[in-house]
N, C-alpha and C positions, 0 to 999 in steps of 0.2 A: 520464411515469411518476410514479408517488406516491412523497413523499419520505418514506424509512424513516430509521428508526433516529436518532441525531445525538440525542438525548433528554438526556444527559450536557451535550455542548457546546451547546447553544441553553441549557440553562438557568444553565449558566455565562457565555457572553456574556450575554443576559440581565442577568444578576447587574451585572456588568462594568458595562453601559448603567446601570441606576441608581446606580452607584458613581460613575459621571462626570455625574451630576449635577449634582456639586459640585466634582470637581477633572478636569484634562486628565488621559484616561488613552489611551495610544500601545496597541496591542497587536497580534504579530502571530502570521499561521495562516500554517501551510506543510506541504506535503506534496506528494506524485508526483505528475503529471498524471496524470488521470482520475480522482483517488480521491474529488471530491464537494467540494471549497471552495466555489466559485465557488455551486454551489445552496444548500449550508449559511449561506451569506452572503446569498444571497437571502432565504432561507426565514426565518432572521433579522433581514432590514427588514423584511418583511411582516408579524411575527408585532407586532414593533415600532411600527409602523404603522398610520393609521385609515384607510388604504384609500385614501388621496385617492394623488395621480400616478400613478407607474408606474413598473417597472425591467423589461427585458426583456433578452433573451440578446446585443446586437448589440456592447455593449460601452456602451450608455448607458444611466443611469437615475437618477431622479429620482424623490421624495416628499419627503409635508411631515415624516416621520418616518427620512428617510435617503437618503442620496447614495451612487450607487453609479458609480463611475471605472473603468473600463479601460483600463490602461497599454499603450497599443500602440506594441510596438516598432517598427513598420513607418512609422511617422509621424515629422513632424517636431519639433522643441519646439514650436515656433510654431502648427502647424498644429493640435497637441494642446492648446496653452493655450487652442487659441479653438473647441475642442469640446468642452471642460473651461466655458468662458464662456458657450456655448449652455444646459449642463444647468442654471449657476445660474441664469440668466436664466428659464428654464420655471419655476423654482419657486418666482421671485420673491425670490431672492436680491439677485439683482442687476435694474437697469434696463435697459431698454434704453438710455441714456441715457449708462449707465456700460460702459468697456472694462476689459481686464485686461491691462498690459501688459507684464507682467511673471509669473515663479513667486512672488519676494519677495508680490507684491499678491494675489495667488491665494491665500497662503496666512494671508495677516494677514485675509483676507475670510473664510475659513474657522473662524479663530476671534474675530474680533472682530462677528462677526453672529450670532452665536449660532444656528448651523446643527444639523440634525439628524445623528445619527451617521454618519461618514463612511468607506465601504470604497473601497481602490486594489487594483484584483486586480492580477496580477501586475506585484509593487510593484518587484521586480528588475528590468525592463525600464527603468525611468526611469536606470540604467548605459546604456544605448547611447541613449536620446532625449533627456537630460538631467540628467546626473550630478550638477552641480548643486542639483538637488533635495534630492538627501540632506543637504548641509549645511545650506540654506535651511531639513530640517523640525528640524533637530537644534536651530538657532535656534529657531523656533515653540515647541517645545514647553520648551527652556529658559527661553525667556521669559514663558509663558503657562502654566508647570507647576498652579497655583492658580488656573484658570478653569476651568468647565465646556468638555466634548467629551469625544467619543471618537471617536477615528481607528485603524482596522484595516487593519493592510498586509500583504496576502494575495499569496500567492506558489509559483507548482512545482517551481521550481530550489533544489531542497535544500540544496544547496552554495554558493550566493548567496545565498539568503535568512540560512543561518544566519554567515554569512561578514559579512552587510551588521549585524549585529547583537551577535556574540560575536568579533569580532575590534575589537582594542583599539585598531586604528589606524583605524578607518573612524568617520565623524562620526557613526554612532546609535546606536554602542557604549555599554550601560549606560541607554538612552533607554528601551526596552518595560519596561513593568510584567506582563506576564503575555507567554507564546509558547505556543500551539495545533500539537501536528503532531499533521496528521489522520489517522488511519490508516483502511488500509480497513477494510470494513463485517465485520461478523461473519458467519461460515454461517448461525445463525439469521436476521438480518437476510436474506439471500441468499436464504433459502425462501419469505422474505416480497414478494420478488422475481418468485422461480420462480412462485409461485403465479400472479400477476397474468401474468406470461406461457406460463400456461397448461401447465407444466411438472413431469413428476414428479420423486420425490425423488431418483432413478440417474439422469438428462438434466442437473437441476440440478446435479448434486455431481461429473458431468463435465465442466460447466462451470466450476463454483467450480475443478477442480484445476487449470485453463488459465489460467484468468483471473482467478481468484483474485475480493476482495470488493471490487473496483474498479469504482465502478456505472455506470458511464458506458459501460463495454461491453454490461452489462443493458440500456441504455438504446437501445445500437444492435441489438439483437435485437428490439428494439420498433420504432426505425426501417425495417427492412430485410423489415417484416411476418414475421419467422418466428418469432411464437408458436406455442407448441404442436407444433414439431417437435422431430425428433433431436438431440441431442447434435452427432453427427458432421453432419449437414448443416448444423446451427449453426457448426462450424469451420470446415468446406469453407466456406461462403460469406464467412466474415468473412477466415478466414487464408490457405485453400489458393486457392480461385479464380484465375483470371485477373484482375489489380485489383482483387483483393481491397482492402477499405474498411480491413482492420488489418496490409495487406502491409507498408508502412514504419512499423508503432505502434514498432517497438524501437527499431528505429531513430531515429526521432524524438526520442523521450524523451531517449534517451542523448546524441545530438549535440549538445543544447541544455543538458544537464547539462557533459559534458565540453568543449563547444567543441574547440577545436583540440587536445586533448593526447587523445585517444579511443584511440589506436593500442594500447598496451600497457594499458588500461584494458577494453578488448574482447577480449585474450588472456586478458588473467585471467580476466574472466569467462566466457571459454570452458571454460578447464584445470577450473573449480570444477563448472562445469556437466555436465561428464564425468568426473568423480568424482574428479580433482585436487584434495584440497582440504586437505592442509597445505600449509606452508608450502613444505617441498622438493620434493613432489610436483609442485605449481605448477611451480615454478623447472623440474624435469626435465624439465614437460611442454613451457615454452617453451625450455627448449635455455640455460638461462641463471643465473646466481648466486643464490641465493635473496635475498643481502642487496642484491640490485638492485631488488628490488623492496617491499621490503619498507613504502617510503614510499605507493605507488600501493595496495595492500593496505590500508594504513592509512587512507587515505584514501577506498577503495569502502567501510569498514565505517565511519568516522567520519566523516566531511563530506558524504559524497553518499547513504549508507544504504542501500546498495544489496545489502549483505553482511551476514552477522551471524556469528559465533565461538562453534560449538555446544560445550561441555562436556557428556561425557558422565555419567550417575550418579556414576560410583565414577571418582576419577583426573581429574588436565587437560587431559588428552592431546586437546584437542579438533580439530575439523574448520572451515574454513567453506561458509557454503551460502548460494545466492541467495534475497534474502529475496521477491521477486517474481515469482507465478507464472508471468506469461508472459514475461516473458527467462530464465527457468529454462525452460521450454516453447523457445524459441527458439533460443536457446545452445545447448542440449544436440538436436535437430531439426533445424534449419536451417542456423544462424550458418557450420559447417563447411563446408556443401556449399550454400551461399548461389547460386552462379551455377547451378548444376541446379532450384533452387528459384525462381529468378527467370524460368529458361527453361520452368520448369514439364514437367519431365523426365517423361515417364509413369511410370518404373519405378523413378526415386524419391521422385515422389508416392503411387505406390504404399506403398511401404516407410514412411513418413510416416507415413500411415494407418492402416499393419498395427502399427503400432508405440505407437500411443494407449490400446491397452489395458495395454501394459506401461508407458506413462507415469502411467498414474492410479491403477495399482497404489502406486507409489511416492508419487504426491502424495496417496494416502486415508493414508499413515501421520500425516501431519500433520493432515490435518483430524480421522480419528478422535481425535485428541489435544485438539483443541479439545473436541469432543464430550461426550469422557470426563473433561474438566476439568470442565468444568461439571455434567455427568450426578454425579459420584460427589463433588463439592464437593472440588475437590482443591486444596491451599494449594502443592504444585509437583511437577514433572510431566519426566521424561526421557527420550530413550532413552539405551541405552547400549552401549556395542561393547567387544568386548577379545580377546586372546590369549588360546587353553588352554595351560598348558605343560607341556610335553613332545609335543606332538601332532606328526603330522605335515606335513610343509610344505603348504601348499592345504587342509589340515582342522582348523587351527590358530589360526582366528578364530572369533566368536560376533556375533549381534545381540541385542536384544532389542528390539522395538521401542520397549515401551512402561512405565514403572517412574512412579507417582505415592503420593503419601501426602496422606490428610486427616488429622485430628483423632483417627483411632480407629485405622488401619491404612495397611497399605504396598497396593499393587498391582503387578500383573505385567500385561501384555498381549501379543497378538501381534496383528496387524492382515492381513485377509487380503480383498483386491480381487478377492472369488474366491463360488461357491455352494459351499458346505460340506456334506457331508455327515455324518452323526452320526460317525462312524468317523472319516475326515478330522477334524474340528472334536476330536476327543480323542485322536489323535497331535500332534494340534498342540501342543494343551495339554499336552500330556505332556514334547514338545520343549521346550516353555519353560519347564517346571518343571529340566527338567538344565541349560539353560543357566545358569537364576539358581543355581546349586549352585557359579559359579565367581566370585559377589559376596561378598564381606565383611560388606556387609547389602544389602536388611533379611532378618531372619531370619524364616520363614514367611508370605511374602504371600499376600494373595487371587488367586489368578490367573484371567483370564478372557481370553476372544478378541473382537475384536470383524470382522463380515466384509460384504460385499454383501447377502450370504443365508445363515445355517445352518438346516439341517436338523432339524426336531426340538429347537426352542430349548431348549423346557421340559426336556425330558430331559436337555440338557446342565447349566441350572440345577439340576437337581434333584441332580445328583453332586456338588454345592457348588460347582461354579465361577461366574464372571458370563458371562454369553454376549450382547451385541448385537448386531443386525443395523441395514440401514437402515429398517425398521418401527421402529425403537424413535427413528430420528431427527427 
């Protein structure tokens, strides 16, 4: 599949590679599995490079303009120091003539021969094949700080990577000159996507709400031949199926994130995912103190990133919410009733299914949001929830979806996963003009909707409101 987007970070490595020209510069990329390193590090020897050797997906590669290392945990030191010794040998690093018998000489070789830039993907794994290694490069590069190189330590395990780096007791503490977290791809990048798999703009954007802009699952829709189709047979075959190819993806991830302490790290993210999401509601929802948890909490939202802590417009009273779409797709669908989903229940597969159109309801509130940031140049952007008071109990909250302001004005939005009709589309608006009547500010915004499909666009613009659809995306 064609590599989009990364326009930003290539020209910042880039930059990086001529600035190590002259002195050793360490620097590392880290971010979720599947969000794109591993090709962005490709795509950056290549671009780096006159062509000559090779790097390919298998976990080896070599050229005259950069070395590319695969840390597999599954291997041994030894075994790994002497397929680490093959690659420099290909590229005429080393002789055949000469061994590597040791990480110390592996890594004096790397910078005292004046090699081309060098990536280690997933650099965290050398903790179980080698842990050694981290003090061996803490040496290297204290000693060799004023020599040419550059060395990039790429990594998935968000909590290990940023643990092997900003914690003050481990030996590379204070060592990286720049840290890269990749994030995923943007919606527009996404359609740049859709297109090449042959996909319209309601197929794509019910994909984005599942899987969010992690392109490596685009990339298995390309594998799996289903260009060009449904949405929903795009799920069924990746998630719902019998062995399905993304049946264990959450799981996955997380086990290798959490290792052994998972237990109460997968409630939480359960309670959030099912609309649990302060602090006490969590707690009520597992049956337990709120200040018991409040370490594991800190810890989804600050070490492993897997949370984030929404403040609404007006007030702090915030919420949290899963920041990735398919363990939010998971957790709140499956995680629950995991053995009906494993047995592949028919009449909860069913309910699965029928239930997709009310999940993308939900997840179009956040993507309109990207949308609308950008569409209306917005320098910051909320929703926001509150109490009416004095109402009565069950009619005594509010939403809004949508509250941003640029340079010139405030806006108001509702966001509706729905076809509108002109009628519909200004009760809507109508609704959202009384909700913002229980804000403080801002005082008279623009209000607009934005939907799947309205009716009758122009006429609704024409009453001064803004009104998008997805033609306008």
């Amino acid at each position: 599949m064609r590599f989009v987007d990364r326009e930003l970070e290539l020209k910042e490595l880039k930059k990086i590679d001529t600035l190590s020209k002259k002195k050793l510069f360490a620097i590392a990329v880290f971010g979720l599995r599947r969000v794109g390193k591993t090709r962005l590090l490709l795509e950056f020897l290549r671009l780096i490079g006159s062509g000559e050797g090779s790097i390919d997906g298998t976990g080896h590669g070599h050229g005259k303009n950069g070395l590319y290392f695969f840390v597999n945990k599954n291997k041994t030191s030894s075994d790994l120091l002497k397929e680490y010794q093959k690659i420099l040998e290909k590229t005429g690093i080393l002789t055949k003539l000469e061994s590597v018998g040791s990480w110390d000489v592996f890594f004096e070789i790397l910078i005292n021969r004046n090699v081309p830039p060098v990536v280690f993907d997933e650099f965290q794994n050398f903790g179980f094949v080698e842990p050694a290694v981290f003090g061996i490069m803490q040496k290297t590069i204290d000693l060799n700080e004023n020599r040419p190189g550059l060395i990039v330590l790429s990594g998935s395990l968000i909590g290990l990577m940023k643990n092997l780096f900003k914690n003050a007791k481990e030996p590379l503490y204070g060592r990286i000159k720049r840290g890269f977290k990749l994030e995923p791809l943007s919606m527009e990048s996404c359609f740049e996507l859709g297109r090449e798999l042959r996909l319209n703009k309601e197929e794509l954007l019910k994909l984005f709400f599942v899987f969010g802009g992690y392109p490596k699952y685009f990339v298995a829709i390309e594998d799996f031949g289903l260009q060009g189709k449904k949405a929903e047979e795009i799920i069924d075959f990746l998630l719902f199926a019998k062995d399905a190819p993304l049946e264990e993806e959450v799981n996955s991830i997380l086990s290798q994130e959490f290792g052994a302490r998972s237990g109460t790290y997968y409630s939480i993210l359960e309670a959030i995912a099912n609309g649990n999401n302060t602090l006490s509601t969590i707690a009520g929802y597992l049956n337990t103190n709120p200040t018991s948890l409040t370490r594991q909490i800190k810890e989804l939202k600050d070490y492993f990133e897997l949370i984030e802590f929404e403040k609404p417009f007006e007030g702090k009273r915030g919420i949290y919410k899963i920041k990735h779409p398919l363990m939010q797709f998971w957790f709140s669908q499956i995680y629950k009733n995991y053995s009906e989903y494993a047995a592949r229940n028919k009449e909860f597969m069913q309910k699965l299914k029928k239930n997709l159109n009310a999940f993308y309801g939900r997840a179009f509130e956040s993507t309109a949001k990207q949308f609308l940031t950008r569409k209306l140049e917005l320098e910051d952007s909320k929703r926001h929830w509150g109490k009416i008071q004095g109402a009565k109990k069950g009619e005594n909250t509010y939403e809004i979806d949508f509250i941003g302001k640029n340079k010139k004005q405030y806006f108001a939005f509702e966001a509706k996963w729905q076809e509108l009709s002109q009628k519909e589309t200004i009760r809507t608006i109508n609704n959202l003009k009384a909700k913002t009547q229980h804000l403080k500010t801002p005082k008279n915004p623009k209000f607009g909707i934005i939907a799947k499909k309205i009716e009758n666009k122009q006429k609704t613009r024409n009453k001064g409101f803004l009104a998008f659809d997805l033609n306008d995306f």
